[in-house]
C-alpha positions, 0 to 999 in steps of 0.5 A: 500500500503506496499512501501517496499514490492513494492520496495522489489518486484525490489529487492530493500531493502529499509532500506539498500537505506535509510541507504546508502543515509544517508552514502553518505552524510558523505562521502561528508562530510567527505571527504579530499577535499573542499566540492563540490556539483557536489561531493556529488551529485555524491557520492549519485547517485553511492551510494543508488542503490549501497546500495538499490540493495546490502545490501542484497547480502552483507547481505546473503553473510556474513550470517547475515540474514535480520535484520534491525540492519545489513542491516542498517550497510551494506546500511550505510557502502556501502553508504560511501564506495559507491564512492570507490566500483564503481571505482573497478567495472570499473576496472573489467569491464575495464579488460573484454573489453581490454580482455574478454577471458582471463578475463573468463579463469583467472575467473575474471581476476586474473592477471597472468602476461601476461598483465601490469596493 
């Protein structure tokens, strides 16, 4: 039983998850504010699936292929970066719901103007 070629199978990468695991928690360490749990139990739920999942699309989209070495990077950068990528994808989910037509039509968004954020 091979797990990361069973996680592989999800999509999951596995170097990436364990790498970004590890940058959540200098994230909560390194982060301004006085350590909380709730906190660092945050900045790890937002960031191994965002790492797991991906560290291969960063990685394919940069052409650095699959080499360890990167996708450990990518996972450990998206890890402490995890917390700060979540809140911009729910900016632009918050954009398409308060208009999804012009969210469409401007390609995601791009403000044009017509509204005030």
């Amino acid at each position: 039983m091979d797990i990361k070629k069973d996680m592989a199978e999800f999509g999951i990468n596995a170097v990436g998850m364990l790498a970004g695991l590890s940058g959540s928690f200098v994230a909560s360490v390194l982060d301004d504010k006085e350590f909380s749990f709730k906190n660092a139990l945050f900045n790890v739920i937002i960031a191994v699936p965002l790492s797991a999942y991906g560290t291969m699309a960063v990685s394919e989209w940069m052409n650095w292929g699959d080499k360890p070495q990167y996708l450990g990077m990518i996972g450990l950068g998206l890890g402490i970066c995890g917390k700060y990528v979540g809140k911009g994808i729910l900016k632009i989910g918050k954009k398409f719901e308060k208009n999804p037509t012009q969210f469409i039509q401007n390609k995601g968004g791009v403000n044009d103007g017509s509204d005030n954020n």
